[in-house]
N, C-alpha and C positions, 0 to 999 in steps of 0.2 A: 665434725658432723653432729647434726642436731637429733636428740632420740625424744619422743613424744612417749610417756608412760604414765601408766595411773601413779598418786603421790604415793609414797610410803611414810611410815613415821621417821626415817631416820630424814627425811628430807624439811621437817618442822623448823628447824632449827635457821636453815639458809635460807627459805621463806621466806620465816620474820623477817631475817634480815634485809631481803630484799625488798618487802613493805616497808620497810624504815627508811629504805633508799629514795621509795616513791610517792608515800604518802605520806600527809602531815597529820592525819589521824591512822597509824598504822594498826593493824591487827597483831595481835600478841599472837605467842605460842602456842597458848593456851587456847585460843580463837580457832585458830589452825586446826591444834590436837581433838576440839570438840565438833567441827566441824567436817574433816576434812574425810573421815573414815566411818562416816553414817549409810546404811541403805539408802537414804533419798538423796545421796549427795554424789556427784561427778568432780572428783580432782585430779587434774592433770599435771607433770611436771616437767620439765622441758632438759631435756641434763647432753652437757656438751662435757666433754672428756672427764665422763664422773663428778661433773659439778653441776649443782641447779643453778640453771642460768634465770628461769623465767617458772612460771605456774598458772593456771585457770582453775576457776571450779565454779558449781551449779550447783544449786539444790534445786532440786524436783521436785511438784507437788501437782499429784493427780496428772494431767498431760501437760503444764508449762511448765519451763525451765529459766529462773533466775541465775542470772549469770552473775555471781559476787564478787568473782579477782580476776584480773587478768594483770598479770604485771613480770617484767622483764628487765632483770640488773640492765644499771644503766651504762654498763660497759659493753651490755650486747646486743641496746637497740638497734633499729636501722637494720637488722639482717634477715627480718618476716618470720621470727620466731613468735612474736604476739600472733599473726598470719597462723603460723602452723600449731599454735595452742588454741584458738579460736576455730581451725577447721575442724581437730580432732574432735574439741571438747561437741560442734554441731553434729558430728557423726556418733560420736555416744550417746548425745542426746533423742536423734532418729531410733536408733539401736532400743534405746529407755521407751520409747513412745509419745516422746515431748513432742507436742503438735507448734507452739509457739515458744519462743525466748522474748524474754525482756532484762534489760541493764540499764541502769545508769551510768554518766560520765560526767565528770566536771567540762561546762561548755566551754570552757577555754583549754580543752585537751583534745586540738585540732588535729592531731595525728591520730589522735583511737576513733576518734568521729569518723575520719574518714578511712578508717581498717571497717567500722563496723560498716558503713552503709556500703562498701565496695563488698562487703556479704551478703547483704539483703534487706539490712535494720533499715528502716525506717524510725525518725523521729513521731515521736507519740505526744509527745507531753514533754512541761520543765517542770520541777519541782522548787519552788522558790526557794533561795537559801539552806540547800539543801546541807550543802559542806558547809564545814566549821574551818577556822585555818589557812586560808582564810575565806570567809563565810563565801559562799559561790552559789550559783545556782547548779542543777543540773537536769542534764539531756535524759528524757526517758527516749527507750529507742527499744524497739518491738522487731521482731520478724517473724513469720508463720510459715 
């Protein structure tokens, strides 16, 4: 069973790790630690028999919500745990008083694309070569 809870610190650590699993420019510890337990910030972490499986997070400014992570070890995609980190983190965000979200995604990451607009995102914009690693454009994608 999949449990949705805000991150803690002692969760920094399998993060990382699961950023290095998914991304080729990953977010350190550190990135995590300075990010992750601020007032304007929303992190979510996704824990299946006491292990992080997956995480989200948002930083808030004023009423919009940037959505920074969303990502899920690659042992337990496919099971709608990005689905249930992405509803909780939109119902926090309601809760915060975020009137709109925005993210990016690498446009060849056919499966987030279509988690986001089956929630309500709309494509907004691309950002030319946005990723490094290799260099990629990417999807801005909005919802309000």
């Amino acid at each position: 069973m999949i449990r949705i809870r805000r991150m803690e610190p002692r969760d920094i650590c399998a993060a990382a790790d699961i950023e290095k699993e998914n991304f080729s420019r990953p977010w350190s510890r550190e990135s995590f630690d300075s990010s992750a337990f601020r007032k304007d910030t929303v992190y979510l972490a996704a824990e299946k028999d006491g292990c992080l499986v997956g995480y989200a997070g948002m930083w808030i400014s004023l009423d919009e919500g940037e959505i920074t992570n969303v990502s899920v070890a690659q042992q337990e995609q496919g099971q709608g745990i990005g689905r249930m980190l992405m509803e909780q983190l939109l119902t926090e965000a309601e809760t915060a008083g975020v009137a709109s979200c925005v993210l990016e995604v690498r446009k060849s990451n056919v499966r987030a694309i279509a988690l986001y607009e089956s929630m309500g995102f709309q494509r907004a914009g691309t950002r030319r070569n946005f990723y490094e690693a290799p260099v990629e454009d990417g999807i801005v994608m909005s919802r309000k």
